[in-house]
C-alpha positions, 0 to 999 in steps of 0.5 A: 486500442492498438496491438502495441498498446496496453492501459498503465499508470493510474487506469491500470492501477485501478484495474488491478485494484491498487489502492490509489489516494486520489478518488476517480473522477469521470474526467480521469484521463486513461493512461495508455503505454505504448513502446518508444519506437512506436507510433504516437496516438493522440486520442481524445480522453486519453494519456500516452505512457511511454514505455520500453519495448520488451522490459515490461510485461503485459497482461489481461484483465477481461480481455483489456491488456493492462501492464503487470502490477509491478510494471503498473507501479513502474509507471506510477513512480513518475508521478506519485508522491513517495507517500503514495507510491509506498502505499502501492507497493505495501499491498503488492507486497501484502497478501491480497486477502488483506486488500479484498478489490485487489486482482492479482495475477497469484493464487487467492490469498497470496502476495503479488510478490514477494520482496525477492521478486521486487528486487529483482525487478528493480534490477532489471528496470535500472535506467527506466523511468520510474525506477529511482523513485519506485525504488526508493518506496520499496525500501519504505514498504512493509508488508501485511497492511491492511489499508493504505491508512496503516501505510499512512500512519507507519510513515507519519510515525517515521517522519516524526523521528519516533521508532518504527513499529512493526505491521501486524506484530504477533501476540499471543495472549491466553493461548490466542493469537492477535495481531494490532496493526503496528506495535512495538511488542517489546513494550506492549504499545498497540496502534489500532488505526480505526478506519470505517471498516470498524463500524460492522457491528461484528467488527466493532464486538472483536475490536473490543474483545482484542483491546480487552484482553491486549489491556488486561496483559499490560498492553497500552492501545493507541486508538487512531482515526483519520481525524488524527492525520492532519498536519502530518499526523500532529495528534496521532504522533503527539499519542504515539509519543506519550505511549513510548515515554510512559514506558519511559 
């Protein structure tokens, strides 16, 4: 790698750890950025991301020089889907406890950045590309996510008209502080999406011990699989909707 060179788009997604929706393959290209003015490298494997020089911070993973998250989600908004792209900036956004393969340049735990922060750097990229769409998924991300299938699930409910629920409302309940994956908490409606994380044995006696005590405070649970995605998530709308008219 040259010294202006440094891994973007997808690679450098994967290097940080950013949940992608598309499974890595050996027959990924890697995406390497190099400023406009610079000298065009054609090398076998690879992928030229053009970049401006100067805009774009640069920093290093096990001595790899990789683009800043943010600048990694810059180069992504070329190329992902609005879907996807909000699910990358939902974990920016979300502290990295919540995503465990993240490595964010940030104290253990905390955000890669903050709200303010990511407006911020939109404002500096204007003109760039990328920018447009990047910023049009900044104004569709929520922090505290866990899974980019909870992105999914707050999109899909969205899209179907139906109001937005809250990611990881508070709710306290005999002195004790739960926390659903998206809620409206002022109809007691709870939306769990079940991914395979839920089937640690642990896992599974605290989900059942959290919808016990939601259930016994009125709460209604709206359990959701991946199975009920789908057809832009027909299944997990059509429960959704039942739960909302049933607290009429």
């Amino acid at each position: 790698m040259l010294p202006h060179q440094a891994f973007a788009g997808r690679t450098a997604a994967r290097l940080w750890g950013l949940p992608l929706a598309q499974r890595w393959t050996a027959e990924e290209p890697l995406d390497v950025a190099r400023p406009h003015d610079a000298y065009r490298s054609r090398v076998k494997g690879t992928r030229e991301v053009v970049v401006a020089a100067g805009r774009l911070t640069t920093l290093e993973i096990d001595g790899l020089r990789v683009l800043s998250p943010a600048a990694t989600a810059l180069t992504l908004g070329r190329e992902l889907h609005h879907e996807h792209l909000v699910q990358v900036v939902d974990a920016l956004l979300t502290p990295a406890k919540r995503y465990p393969e993240l490595r964010l340049p940030r104290e253990p735990g905390a955000a890669c950045m903050t709200r303010a922060e990511l407006d911020d750097f939109l404002r500096r990229c204007a003109g760039l590309s990328g920018v447009v769409a990047l910023r049009a998924a900044a104004a569709d991300a929520r922090a505290g996510a866990e899974s980019r299938f909870e992105t999914i699930t707050r999109l899909l409910i969205v899209e179907a008209g139906l109001p937005e629920p809250v990611v990881h409302p508070s709710v306290v309940v005999d002195g004790i502080e739960l926390h659903p994956d998206l809620g409206y908490p002022e109809l007691k409606i709870a939306i769990e999406y079940e991914g395979d994380g839920h089937r640690d044995e642990q896992r599974w006696g605290q989900d059942i011990d959290r919808y016990a005590r939601l259930e016994a405070a009125g709460w209604i649970i709206v359990r959701i699989t991946k199975a009920d995605l789908p057809r832009r998530g027909a299944r997990l709308v059509e429960r959704v909707a039942t739960a909302l008219a049933r607290r009429g």
